[in-house]
N, C-alpha and C positions, 0 to 999 in steps of 0.2 A: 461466464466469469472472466476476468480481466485480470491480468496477471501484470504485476504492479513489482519493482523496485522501491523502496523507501528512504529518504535521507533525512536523519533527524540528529541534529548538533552535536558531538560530543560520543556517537555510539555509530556501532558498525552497520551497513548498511541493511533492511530488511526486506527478504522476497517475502511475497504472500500474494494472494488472489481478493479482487475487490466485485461488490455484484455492478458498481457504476461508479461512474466517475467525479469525484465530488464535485458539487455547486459553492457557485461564491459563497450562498448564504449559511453552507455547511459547516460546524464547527467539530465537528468528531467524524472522524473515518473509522470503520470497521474491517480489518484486514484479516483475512482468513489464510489459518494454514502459514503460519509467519515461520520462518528460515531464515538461517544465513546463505551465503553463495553457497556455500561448500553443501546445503542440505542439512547440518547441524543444526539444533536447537540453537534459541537466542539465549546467549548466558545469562542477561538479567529478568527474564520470565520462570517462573515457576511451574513444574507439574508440567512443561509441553501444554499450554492453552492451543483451543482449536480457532479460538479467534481473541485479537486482543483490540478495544478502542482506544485510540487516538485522538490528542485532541490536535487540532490545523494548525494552531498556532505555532507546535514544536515541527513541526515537519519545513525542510528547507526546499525539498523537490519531490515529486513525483514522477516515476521515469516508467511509461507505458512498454510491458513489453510483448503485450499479447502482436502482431500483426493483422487483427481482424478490421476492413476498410468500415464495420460499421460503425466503429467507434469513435474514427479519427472522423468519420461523416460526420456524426453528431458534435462532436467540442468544435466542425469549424461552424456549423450552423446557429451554434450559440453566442 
């Protein structure tokens, strides 16, 4: 799993865990285990979901935070 920071316009930043890293032709991300910095729930999700999708187009950045070299191998090979 890959351990993901999330920036989406307008709302607080989201940690969570992703199984791969999206592709251009990907229009939805699944992000699992979604948090704030602090570990808190996201105030505008209900119930603590264990995963919530995303769709690309609201997301400004994706900020990798796992350090595993296999990953950063794979996005430069693409």
């Amino acid at each position: 799993m890959i351990s993901i920071s999330l920036k989406m316009e307008g709302v607080e930043t989201i940690y969570g865990e992703i199984d791969n890293l999206p592709t251009p032709n990907d229009t939805l991300i699944i992000v699992k285990y979604p948090r704030l910095q602090s570990g808190k729930d996201v105030p505008f999700l209900k119930n603590e979901p264990n995963r919530i999708i995303i769709p690309v187009h609201r997301i400004l950045y994706i900020e990798v935070l796992d350090e595993d070299e296999d990953v950063l191998t794979r996005w430069r090979e693409d």
